[in-house]
Structures are given as C-alpha cells and as structure tokens.
VEXTOR-32293 format. One record per residue: residue number from 1; x, y, z of N, C-alpha, C in turn. Coordinates in nm, 4 decimals. Example, Ala and Ser with C-alpha at 12.3 -4.5 7.8 and 13.67 -1.06 7.14 Angstrom:
REM residues 2
1; 1.3190; -0.5690; 0.7800; 1.2300; -0.4500; 0.7800; 1.3200; -0.3300; 0.7800
2; 1.2850; -0.2250; 0.7080; 1.3670; -0.1060; 0.7140; 1.2900; 0.0030; 0.7870
//
This chain:
REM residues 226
1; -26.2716; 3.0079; -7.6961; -26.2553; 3.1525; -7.7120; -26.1525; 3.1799; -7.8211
2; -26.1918; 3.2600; -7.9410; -26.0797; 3.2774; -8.0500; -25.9339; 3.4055; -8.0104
3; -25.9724; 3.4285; -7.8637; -25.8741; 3.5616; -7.8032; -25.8473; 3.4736; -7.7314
4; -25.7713; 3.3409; -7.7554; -25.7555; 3.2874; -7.6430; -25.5603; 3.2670; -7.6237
5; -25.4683; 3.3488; -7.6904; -25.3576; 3.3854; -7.7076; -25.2927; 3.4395; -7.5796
6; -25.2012; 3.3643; -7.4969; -25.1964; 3.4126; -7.3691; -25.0881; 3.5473; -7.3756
7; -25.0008; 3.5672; -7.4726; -24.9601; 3.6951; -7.4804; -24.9978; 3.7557; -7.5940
8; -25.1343; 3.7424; -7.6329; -25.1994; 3.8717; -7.7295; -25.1919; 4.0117; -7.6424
9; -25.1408; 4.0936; -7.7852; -25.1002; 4.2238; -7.7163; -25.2916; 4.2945; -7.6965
10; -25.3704; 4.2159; -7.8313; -25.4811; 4.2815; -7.7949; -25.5660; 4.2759; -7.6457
11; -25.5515; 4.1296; -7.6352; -25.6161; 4.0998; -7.4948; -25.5532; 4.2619; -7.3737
12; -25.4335; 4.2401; -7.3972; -25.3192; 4.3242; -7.2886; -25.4319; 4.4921; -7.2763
13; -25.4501; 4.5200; -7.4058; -25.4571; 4.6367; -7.4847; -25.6115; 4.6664; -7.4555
14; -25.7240; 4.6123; -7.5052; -25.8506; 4.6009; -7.4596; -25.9824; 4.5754; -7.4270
15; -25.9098; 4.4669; -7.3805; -26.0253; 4.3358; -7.3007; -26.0380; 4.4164; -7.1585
16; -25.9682; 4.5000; -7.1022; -26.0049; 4.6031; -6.9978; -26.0999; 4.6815; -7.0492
17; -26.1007; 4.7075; -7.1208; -26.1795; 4.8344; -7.1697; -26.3698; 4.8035; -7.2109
18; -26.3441; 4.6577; -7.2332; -26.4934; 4.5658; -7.3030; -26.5772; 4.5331; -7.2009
19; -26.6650; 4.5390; -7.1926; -26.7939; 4.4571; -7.0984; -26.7475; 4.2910; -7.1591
20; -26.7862; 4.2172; -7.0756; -26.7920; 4.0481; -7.1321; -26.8597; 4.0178; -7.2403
21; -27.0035; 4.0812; -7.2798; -27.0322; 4.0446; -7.3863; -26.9850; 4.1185; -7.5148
22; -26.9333; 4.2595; -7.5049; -26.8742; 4.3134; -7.5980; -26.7394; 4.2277; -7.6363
23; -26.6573; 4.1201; -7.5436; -26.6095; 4.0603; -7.5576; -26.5779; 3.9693; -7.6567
24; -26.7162; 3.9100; -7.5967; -26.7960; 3.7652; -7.6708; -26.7779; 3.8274; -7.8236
25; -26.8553; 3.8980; -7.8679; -26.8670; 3.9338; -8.0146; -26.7350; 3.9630; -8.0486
26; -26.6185; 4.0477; -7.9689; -26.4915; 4.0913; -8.0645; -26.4361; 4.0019; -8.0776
27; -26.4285; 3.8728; -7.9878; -26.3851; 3.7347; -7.9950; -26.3957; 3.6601; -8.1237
28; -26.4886; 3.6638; -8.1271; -26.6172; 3.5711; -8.2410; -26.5787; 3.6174; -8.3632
29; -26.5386; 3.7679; -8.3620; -26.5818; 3.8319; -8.5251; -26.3817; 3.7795; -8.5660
30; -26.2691; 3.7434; -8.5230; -26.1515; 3.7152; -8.4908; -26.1422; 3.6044; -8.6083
31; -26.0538; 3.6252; -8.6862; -25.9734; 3.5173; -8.7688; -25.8419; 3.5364; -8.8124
32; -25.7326; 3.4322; -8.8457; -25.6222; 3.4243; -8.8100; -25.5632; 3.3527; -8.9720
33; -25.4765; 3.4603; -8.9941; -25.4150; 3.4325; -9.1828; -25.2784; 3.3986; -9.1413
34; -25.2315; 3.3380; -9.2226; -25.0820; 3.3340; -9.2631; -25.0482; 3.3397; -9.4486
35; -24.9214; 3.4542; -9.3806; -24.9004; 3.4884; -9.5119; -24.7726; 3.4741; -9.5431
36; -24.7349; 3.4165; -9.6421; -24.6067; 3.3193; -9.6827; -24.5119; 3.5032; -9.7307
37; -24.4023; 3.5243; -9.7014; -24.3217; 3.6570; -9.7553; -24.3215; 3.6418; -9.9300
38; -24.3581; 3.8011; -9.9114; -24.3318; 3.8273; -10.0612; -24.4786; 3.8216; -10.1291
39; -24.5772; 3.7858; -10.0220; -24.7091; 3.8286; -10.0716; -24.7475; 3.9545; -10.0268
40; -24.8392; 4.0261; -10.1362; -24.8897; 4.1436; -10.0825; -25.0364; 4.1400; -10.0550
41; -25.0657; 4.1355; -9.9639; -25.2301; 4.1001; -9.8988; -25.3393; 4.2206; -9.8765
42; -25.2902; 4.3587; -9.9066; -25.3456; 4.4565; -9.8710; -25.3522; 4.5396; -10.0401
43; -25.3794; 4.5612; -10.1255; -25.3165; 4.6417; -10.2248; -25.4190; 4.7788; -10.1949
44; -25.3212; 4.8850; -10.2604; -25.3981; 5.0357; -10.2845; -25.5015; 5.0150; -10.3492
45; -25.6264; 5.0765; -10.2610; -25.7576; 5.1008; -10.3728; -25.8928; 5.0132; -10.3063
46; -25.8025; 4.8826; -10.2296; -25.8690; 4.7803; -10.1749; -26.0048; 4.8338; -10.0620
47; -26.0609; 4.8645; -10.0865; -26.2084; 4.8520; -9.9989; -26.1794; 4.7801; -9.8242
48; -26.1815; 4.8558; -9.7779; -26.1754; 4.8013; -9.6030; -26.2304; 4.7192; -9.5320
49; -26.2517; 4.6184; -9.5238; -26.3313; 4.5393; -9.4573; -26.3324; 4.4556; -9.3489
50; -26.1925; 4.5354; -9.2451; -26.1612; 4.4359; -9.1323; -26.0060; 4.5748; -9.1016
51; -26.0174; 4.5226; -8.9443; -25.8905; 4.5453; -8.8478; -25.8071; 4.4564; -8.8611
52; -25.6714; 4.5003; -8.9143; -25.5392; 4.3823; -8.9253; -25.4730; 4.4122; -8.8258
53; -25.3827; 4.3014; -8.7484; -25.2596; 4.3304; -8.6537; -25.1550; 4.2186; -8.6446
54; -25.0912; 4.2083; -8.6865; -24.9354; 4.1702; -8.6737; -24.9257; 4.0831; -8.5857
55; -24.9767; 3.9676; -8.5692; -24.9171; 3.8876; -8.4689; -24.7818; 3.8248; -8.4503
56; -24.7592; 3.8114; -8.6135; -24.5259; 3.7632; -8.5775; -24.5274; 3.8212; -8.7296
57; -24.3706; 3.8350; -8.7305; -24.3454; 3.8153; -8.8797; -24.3084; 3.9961; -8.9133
58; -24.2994; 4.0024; -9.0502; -24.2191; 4.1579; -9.1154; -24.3264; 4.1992; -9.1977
59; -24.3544; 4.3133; -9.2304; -24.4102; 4.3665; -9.3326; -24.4023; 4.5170; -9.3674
60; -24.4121; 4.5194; -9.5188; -24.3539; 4.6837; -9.5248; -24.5078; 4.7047; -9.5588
61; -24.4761; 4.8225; -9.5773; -24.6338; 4.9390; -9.5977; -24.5675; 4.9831; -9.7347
62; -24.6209; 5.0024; -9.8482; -24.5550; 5.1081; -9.9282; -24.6956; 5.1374; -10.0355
63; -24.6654; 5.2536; -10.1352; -24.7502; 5.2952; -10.2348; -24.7199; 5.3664; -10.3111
64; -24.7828; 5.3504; -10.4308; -24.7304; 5.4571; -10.5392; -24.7485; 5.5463; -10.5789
65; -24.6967; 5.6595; -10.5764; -24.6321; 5.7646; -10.5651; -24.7277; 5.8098; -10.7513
66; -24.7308; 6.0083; -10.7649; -24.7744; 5.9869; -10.8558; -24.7491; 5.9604; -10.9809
67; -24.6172; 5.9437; -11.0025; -24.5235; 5.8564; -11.1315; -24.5515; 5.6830; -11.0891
68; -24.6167; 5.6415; -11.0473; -24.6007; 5.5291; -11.0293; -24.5297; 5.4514; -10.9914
69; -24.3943; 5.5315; -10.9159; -24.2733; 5.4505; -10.8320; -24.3202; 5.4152; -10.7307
70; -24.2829; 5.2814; -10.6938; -24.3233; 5.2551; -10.5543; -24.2496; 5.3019; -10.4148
71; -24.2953; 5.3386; -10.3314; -24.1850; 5.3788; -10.2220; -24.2810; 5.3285; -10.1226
72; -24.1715; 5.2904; -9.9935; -24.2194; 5.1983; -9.8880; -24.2062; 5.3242; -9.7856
73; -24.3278; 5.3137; -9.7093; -24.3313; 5.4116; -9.6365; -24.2946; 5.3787; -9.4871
74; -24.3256; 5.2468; -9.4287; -24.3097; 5.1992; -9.3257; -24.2889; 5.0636; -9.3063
75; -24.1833; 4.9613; -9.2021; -24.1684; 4.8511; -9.2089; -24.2553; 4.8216; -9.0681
76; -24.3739; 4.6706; -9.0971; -24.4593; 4.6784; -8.9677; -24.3866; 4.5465; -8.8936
77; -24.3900; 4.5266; -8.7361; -24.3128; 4.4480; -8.6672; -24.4320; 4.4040; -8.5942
78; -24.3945; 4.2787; -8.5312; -24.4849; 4.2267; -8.4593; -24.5756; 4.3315; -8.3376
79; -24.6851; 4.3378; -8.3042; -24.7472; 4.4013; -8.2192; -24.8194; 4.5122; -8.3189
80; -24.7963; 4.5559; -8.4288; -24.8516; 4.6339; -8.4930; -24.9227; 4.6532; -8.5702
81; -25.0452; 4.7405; -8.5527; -25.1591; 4.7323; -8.6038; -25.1846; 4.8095; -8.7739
82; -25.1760; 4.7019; -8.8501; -25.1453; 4.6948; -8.9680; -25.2668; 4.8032; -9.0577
83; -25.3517; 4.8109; -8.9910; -25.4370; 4.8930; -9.1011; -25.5071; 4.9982; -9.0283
84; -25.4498; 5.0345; -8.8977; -25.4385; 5.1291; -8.8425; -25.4244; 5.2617; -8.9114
85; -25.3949; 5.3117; -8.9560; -25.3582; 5.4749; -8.9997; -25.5078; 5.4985; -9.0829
86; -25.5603; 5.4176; -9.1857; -25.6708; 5.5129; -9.2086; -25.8423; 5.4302; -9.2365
87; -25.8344; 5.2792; -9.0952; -25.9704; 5.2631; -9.1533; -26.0599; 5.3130; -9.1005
88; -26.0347; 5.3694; -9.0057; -26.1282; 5.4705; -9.0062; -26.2025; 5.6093; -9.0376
89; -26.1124; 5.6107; -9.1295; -26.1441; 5.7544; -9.2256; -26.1636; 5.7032; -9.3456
90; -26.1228; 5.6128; -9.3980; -26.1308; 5.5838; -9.5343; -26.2106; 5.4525; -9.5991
91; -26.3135; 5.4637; -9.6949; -26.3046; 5.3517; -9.7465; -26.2445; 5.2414; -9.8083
92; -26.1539; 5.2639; -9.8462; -26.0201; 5.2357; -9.9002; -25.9044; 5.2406; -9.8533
93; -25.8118; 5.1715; -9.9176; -25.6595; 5.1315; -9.8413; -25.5911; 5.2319; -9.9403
94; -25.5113; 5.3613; -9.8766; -25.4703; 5.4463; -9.9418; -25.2525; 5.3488; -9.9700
95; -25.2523; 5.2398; -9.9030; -25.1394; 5.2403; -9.9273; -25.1491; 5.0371; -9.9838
96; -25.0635; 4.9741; -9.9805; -25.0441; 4.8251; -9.9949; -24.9912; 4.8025; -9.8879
97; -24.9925; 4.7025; -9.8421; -24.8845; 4.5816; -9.7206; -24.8661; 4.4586; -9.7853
98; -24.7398; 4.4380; -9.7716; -24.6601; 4.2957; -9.8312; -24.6124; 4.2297; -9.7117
99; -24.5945; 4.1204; -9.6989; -24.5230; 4.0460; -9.5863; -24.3557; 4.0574; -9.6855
100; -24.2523; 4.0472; -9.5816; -24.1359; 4.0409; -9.6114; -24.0470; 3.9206; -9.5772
101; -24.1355; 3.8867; -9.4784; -24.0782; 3.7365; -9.3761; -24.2308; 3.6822; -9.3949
102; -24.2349; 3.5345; -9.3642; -24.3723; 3.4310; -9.3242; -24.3531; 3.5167; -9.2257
103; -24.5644; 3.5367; -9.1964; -24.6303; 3.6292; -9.1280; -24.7685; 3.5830; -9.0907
104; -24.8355; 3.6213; -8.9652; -24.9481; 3.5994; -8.8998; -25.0086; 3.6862; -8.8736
105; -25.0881; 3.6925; -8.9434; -25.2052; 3.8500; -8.9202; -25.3420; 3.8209; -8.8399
106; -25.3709; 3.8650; -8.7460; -25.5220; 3.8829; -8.7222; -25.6098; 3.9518; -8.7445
107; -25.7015; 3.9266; -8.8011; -25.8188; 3.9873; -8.8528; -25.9823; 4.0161; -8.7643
108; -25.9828; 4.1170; -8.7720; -26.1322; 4.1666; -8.6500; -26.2422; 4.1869; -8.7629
109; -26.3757; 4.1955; -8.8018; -26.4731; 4.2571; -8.8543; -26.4713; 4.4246; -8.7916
110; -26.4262; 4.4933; -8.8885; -26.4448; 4.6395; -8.9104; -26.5843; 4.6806; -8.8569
111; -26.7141; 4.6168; -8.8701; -26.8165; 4.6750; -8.8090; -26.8377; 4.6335; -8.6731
112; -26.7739; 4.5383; -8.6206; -26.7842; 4.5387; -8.4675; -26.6415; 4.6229; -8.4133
113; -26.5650; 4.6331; -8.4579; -26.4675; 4.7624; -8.4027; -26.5507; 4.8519; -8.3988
114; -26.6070; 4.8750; -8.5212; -26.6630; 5.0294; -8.5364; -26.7813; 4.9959; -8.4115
115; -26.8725; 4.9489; -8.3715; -26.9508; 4.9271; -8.2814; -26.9235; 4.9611; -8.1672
116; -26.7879; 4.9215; -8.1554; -26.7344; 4.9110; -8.0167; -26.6927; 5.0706; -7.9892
117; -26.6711; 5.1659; -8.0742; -26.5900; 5.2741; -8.1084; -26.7069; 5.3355; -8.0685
118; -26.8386; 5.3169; -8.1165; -26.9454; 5.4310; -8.0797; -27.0419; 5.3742; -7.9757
119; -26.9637; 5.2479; -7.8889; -27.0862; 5.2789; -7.7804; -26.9705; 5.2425; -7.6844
120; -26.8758; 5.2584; -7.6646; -26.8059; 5.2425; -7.5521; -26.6583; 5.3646; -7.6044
121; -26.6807; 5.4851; -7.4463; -26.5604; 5.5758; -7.5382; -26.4053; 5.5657; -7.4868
122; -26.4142; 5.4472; -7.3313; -26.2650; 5.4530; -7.3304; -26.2090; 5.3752; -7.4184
123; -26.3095; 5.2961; -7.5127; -26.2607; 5.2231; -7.6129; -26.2005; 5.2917; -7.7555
124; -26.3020; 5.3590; -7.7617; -26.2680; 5.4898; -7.8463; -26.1796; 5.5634; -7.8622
125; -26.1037; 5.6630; -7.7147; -26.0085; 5.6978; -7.7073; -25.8698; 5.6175; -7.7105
126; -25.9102; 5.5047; -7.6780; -25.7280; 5.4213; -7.6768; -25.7190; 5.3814; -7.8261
127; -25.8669; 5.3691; -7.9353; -25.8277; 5.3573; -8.0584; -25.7848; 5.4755; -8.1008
128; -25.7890; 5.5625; -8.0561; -25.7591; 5.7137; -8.1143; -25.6179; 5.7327; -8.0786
129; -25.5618; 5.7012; -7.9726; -25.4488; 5.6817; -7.9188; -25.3356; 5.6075; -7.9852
130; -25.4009; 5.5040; -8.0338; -25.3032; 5.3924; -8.0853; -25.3017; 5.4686; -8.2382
131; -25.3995; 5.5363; -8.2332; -25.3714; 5.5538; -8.4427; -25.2544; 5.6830; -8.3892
132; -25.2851; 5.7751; -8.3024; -25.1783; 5.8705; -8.3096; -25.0321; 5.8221; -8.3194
133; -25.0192; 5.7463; -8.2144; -24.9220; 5.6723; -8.1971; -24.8592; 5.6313; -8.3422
134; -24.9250; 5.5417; -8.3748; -24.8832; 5.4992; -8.5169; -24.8240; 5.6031; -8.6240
135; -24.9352; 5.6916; -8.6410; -24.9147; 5.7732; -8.7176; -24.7771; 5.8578; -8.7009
136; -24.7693; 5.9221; -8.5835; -24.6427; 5.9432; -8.4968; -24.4675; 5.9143; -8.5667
137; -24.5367; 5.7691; -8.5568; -24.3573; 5.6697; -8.5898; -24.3869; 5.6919; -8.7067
138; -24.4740; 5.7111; -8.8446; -24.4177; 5.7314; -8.9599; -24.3460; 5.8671; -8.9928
139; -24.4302; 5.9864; -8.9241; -24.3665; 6.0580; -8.9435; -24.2587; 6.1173; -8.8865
140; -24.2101; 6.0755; -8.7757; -24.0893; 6.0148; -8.7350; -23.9484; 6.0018; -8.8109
141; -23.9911; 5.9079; -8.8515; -23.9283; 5.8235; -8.9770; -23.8874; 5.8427; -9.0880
142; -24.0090; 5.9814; -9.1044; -24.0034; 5.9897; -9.2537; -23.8975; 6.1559; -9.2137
143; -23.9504; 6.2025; -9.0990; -23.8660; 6.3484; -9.0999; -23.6549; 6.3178; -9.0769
144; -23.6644; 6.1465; -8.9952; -23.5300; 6.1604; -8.9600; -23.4655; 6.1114; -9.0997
145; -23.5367; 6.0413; -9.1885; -23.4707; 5.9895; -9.3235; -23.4239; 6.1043; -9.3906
146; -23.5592; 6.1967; -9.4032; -23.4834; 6.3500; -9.5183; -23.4044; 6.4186; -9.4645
147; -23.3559; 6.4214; -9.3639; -23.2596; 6.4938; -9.2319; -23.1000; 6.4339; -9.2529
148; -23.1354; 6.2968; -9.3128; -22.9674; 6.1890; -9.3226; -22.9199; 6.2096; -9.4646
149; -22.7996; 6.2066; -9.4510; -22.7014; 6.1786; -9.5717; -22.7537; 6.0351; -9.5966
150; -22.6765; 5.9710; -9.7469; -22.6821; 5.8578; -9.7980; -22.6527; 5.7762; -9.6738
151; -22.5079; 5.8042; -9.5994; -22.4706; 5.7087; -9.5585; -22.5499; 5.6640; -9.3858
152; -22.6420; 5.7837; -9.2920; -22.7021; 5.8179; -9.2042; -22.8432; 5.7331; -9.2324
153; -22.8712; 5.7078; -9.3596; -22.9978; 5.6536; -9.3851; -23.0077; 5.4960; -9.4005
154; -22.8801; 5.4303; -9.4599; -22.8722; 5.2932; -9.4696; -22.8254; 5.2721; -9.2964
155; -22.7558; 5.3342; -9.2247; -22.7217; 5.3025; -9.0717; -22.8069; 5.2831; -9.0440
156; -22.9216; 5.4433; -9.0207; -23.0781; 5.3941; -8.9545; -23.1274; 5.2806; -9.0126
157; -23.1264; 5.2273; -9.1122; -23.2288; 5.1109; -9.1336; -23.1679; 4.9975; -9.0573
158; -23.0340; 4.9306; -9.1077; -22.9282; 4.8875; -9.0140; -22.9652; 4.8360; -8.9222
159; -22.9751; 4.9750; -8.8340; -22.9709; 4.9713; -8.6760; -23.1181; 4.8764; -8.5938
160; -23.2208; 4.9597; -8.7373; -23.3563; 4.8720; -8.7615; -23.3316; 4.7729; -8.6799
161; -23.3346; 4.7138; -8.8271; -23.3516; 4.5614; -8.8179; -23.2860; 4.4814; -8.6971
162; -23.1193; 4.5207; -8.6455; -23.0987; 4.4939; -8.5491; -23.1170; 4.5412; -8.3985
163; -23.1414; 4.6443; -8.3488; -23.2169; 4.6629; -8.2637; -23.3365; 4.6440; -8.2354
164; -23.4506; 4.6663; -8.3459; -23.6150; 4.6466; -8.3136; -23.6395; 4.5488; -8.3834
165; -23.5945; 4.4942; -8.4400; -23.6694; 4.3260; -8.5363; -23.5787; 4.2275; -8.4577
166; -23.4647; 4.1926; -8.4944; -23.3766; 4.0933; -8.4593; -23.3268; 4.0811; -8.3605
167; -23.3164; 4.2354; -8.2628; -23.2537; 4.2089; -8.1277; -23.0688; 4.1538; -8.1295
168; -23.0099; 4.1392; -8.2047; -22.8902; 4.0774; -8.2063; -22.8237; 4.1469; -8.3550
169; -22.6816; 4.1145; -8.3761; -22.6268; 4.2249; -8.4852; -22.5349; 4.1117; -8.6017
170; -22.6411; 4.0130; -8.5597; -22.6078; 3.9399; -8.7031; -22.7264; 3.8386; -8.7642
171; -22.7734; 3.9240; -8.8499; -22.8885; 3.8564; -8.9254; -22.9381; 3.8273; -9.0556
172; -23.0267; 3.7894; -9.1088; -23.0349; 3.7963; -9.2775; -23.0766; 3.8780; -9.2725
173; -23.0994; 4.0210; -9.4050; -23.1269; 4.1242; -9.4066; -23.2693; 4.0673; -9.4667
174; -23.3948; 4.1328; -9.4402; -23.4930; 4.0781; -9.4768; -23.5912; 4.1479; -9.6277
175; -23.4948; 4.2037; -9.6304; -23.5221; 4.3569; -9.8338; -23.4512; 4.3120; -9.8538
176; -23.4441; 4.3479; -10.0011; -23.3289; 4.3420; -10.1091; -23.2853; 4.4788; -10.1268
177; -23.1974; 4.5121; -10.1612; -23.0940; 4.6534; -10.1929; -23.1896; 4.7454; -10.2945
178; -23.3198; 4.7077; -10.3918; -23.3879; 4.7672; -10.4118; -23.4461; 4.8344; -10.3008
179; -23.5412; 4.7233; -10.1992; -23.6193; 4.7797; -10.1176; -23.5796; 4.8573; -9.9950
180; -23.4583; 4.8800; -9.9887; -23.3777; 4.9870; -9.9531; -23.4003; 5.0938; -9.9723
181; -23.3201; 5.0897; -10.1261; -23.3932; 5.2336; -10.1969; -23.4848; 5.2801; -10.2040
182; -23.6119; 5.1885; -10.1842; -23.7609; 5.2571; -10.1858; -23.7828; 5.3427; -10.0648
183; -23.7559; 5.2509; -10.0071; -23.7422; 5.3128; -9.8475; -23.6357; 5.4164; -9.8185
184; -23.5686; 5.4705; -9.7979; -23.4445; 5.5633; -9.7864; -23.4825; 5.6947; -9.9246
185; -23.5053; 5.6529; -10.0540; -23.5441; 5.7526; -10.1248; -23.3688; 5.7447; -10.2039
186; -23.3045; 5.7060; -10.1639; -23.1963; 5.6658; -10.2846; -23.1899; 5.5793; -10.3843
187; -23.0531; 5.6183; -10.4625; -23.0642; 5.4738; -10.6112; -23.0461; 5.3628; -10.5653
188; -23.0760; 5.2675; -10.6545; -23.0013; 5.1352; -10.5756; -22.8624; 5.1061; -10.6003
189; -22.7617; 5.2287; -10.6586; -22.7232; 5.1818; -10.6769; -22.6247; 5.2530; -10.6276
190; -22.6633; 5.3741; -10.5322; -22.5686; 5.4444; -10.4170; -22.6613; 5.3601; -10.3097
191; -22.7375; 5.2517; -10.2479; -22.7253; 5.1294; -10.1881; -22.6984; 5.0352; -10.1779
192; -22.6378; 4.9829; -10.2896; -22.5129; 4.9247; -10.3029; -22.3319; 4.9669; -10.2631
193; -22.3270; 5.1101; -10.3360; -22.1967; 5.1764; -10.2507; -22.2090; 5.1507; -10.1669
194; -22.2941; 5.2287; -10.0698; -22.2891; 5.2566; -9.9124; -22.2472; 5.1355; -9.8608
195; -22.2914; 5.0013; -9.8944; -22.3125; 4.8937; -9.7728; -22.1809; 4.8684; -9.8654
196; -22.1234; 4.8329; -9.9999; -21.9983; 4.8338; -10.0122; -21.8873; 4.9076; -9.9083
197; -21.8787; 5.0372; -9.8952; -21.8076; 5.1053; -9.8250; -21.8075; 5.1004; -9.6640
198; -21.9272; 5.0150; -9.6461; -21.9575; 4.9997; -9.4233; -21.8186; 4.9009; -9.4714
199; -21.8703; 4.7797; -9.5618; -21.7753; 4.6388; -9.5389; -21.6413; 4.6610; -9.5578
200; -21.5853; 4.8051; -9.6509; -21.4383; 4.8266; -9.6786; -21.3975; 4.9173; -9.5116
201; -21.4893; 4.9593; -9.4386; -21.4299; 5.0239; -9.3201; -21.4580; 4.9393; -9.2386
202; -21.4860; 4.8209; -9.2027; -21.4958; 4.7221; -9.1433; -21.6059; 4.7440; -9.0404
203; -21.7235; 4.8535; -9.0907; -21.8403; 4.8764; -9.0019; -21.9077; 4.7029; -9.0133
204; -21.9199; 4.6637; -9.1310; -21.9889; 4.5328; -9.1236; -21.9422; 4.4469; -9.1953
205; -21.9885; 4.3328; -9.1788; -21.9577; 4.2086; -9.2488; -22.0664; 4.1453; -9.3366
206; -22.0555; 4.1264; -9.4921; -22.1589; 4.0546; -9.5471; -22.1458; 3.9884; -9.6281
207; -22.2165; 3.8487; -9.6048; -22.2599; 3.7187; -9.7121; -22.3336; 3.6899; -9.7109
208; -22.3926; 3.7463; -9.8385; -22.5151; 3.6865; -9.9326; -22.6030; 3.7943; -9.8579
209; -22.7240; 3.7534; -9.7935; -22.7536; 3.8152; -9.7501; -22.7916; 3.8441; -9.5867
210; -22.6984; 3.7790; -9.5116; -22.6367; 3.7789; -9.4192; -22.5661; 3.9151; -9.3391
211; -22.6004; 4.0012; -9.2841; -22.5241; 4.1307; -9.2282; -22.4973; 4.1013; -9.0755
212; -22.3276; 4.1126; -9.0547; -22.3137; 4.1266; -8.9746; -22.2306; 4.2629; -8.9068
213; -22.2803; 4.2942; -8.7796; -22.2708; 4.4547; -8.7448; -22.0996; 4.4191; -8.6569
214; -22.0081; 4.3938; -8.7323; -21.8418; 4.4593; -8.6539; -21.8162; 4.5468; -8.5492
215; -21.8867; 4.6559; -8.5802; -21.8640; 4.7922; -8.5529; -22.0060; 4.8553; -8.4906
216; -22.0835; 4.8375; -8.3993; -22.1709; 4.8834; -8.3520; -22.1475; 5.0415; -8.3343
217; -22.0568; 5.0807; -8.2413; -22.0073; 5.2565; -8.2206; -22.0325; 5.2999; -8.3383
218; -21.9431; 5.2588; -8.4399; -21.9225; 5.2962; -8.5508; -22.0242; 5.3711; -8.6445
219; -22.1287; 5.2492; -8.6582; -22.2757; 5.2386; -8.7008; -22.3400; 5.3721; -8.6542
220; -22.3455; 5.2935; -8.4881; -22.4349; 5.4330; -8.4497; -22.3939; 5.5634; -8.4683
221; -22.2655; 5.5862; -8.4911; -22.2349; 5.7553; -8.5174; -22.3016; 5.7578; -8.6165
222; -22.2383; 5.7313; -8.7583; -22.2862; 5.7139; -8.8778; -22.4284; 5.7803; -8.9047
223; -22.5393; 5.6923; -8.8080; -22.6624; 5.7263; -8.8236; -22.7118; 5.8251; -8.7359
224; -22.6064; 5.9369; -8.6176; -22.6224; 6.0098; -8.5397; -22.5734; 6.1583; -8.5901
225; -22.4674; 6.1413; -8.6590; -22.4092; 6.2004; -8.7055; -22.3998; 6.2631; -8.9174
226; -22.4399; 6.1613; -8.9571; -22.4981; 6.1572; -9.0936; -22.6188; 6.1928; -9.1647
//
C-alpha cells in the first residue's frame, strides 16, 4: 500500500471519508519526492498536474509581484497542503514553492482527487474546508504583518520559526535577511537593524546563523505590542 505511513496526516484526514476501493486508486495514484533546500519545484505559470503535501521539511510560497519583485507570501510546515489554495480553480500555479530546508513532498494525481471531489461529497466538503482553512492563515498573516511596525514584524517571524517550526528558542534561522524582507515587506537593510538592535537589548543572541531567543517576554511584547 503506497498510504502506508503510520502517521500520515492524509490517512488521519481522509481514508474515513473513501470507500476501500476509492482508496485503492488514491493509494496507487501516490508518489513521494525529495527536495534538497533551495530548490524551487513549483514555479509561477506551471500547469497543475497533481496534489502536493508537505510531509517534513520548510518551504516558502512566494511570487512576483507586478514589478517583478519577488515577495514570499507564505512559509509551508510539515502537514501542509502545498498546492492547496488554487488547484482547483486554476490551471496554473499562480504563485512558486521553494524548499528552504531538505524536504518531502507527496504527490496525488489531480484527476483522481478531482474524481473523488465529484462523486463522493463528504469528501468534497473537507477539501473545501481545508482550502478555507489554508487560505484563512494567509490572510491572517498577511493582515497581522501590515498592522506591525518594523520591529513587530521581524518578532512575528521570530516567534515563527520558534514556536511552530522548531518548537525550542534556539535554532538556525532557515532565510537569509533578504528573505525576510520579502516576507515582512521591509529593506534588507532595516532587517538587518532590527535583528542588530534585538542582540544590543539582549532580546537575542546570534551566530552566524544561529538565533538564540534570551528574552522570550521580551519578544513576545515586541510582536504584541509593535
């Protein structure tokens, strides 16, 4: 069985929802990539041809903008369904995905999702569910970023990585101080201040690219309050 992953979130998610042989086929149509960081496996423009989901590993979402700057719109974490937001509306990938860390993607055939979507509807609705969802946390994300000062926006990311990626408050930062800026919508080079100025108030500690969080309280005002 290629769903044979004893904590796949998909199994969790909906192998309730499938008859056995609708099973059999979503099983079957199942293949499994690894993608070394710093590749981009999805680009804008790309033609749709499959359901992606995140089995380990980092990846940002981003696209360009109509000057051609790139800005990252979302960072994807394990459990998350990577091409979620528009294959089902679109022929095309309106954005790119890059891995940021080595990454494991699973891959479904787009026409047996879609199969599954029009003859079974609690299947239907929990895909409808999960895209809201998704959709949800970007804009989320995107309303609490334009809401923060400079210094409210590098905290939230911060807090990111160590609360929902890393779980612990000392880690390698997994962007570079550019991809900061893409993300946050600042220069790189008031993202550089900022994380200069956490380390002169002793919010954090950093080498190389190593961040460590001193000052947790601290942090979190910052990004509560900023």
């Amino acid at each position: 069985m290629y769903c044979s992953c004893e904590s796949c979130h998909i199994n969790n998610t909906f192998f309730t929802l499938i008859q056995e042989a609708g099973v059999d086929k979503f099983c079957h149509s199942r293949s499994e990539i690894k993608i070394p960081s710093g590749k981009t496996f999805i680009n804008q423009g790309d033609e749709i041809k499959s359901f992606k989901y995140l089995k380990d590993g980092l990846i940002k979402l981003h696209r360009l903008d109509i000057n051609g700057k790139d800005q990252i719109i979302f960072f994807g974490r394990p459990l998350d369904y990577i091409s979620i937001q528009n294959t089902f509306s679109e022929k095309t990938y309106n954005y790119s995905v890059t891995a940021i860390e080595n990454s494991t993607v699973c891959i479904f055939d787009i026409n047996v999702m879609k199969d599954l979507i029009q003859t079974n509807g609690k299947f239907a609705i929990k895909m409808l569910e999960i895209s809201s969802m998704a959709l949800n946390r970007i804009i989320d994300n995107s309303l609490e970023l334009i809401s923060k000062t400079m210094y409210g926006k590098v905290a939230s990311l911060l807090l990111f990585f160590s609360e929902k990626v890393y779980l612990k408050d000392s880690f390698d930062l997994p962007v570079s101080r550019k991809e900061i800026a893409q993300y946050t919508g600042l220069s790189i080079e008031t993202v550089i201040r900022v994380i200069s100025e956490f380390r002169k108030d002793g919010i954090i500690k950093v080498f190389g690219k190593r961040i460590e969080i001193v000052n947790k309280p601290g942090l979190i005002s910052l990004n509560e309050h900023n």
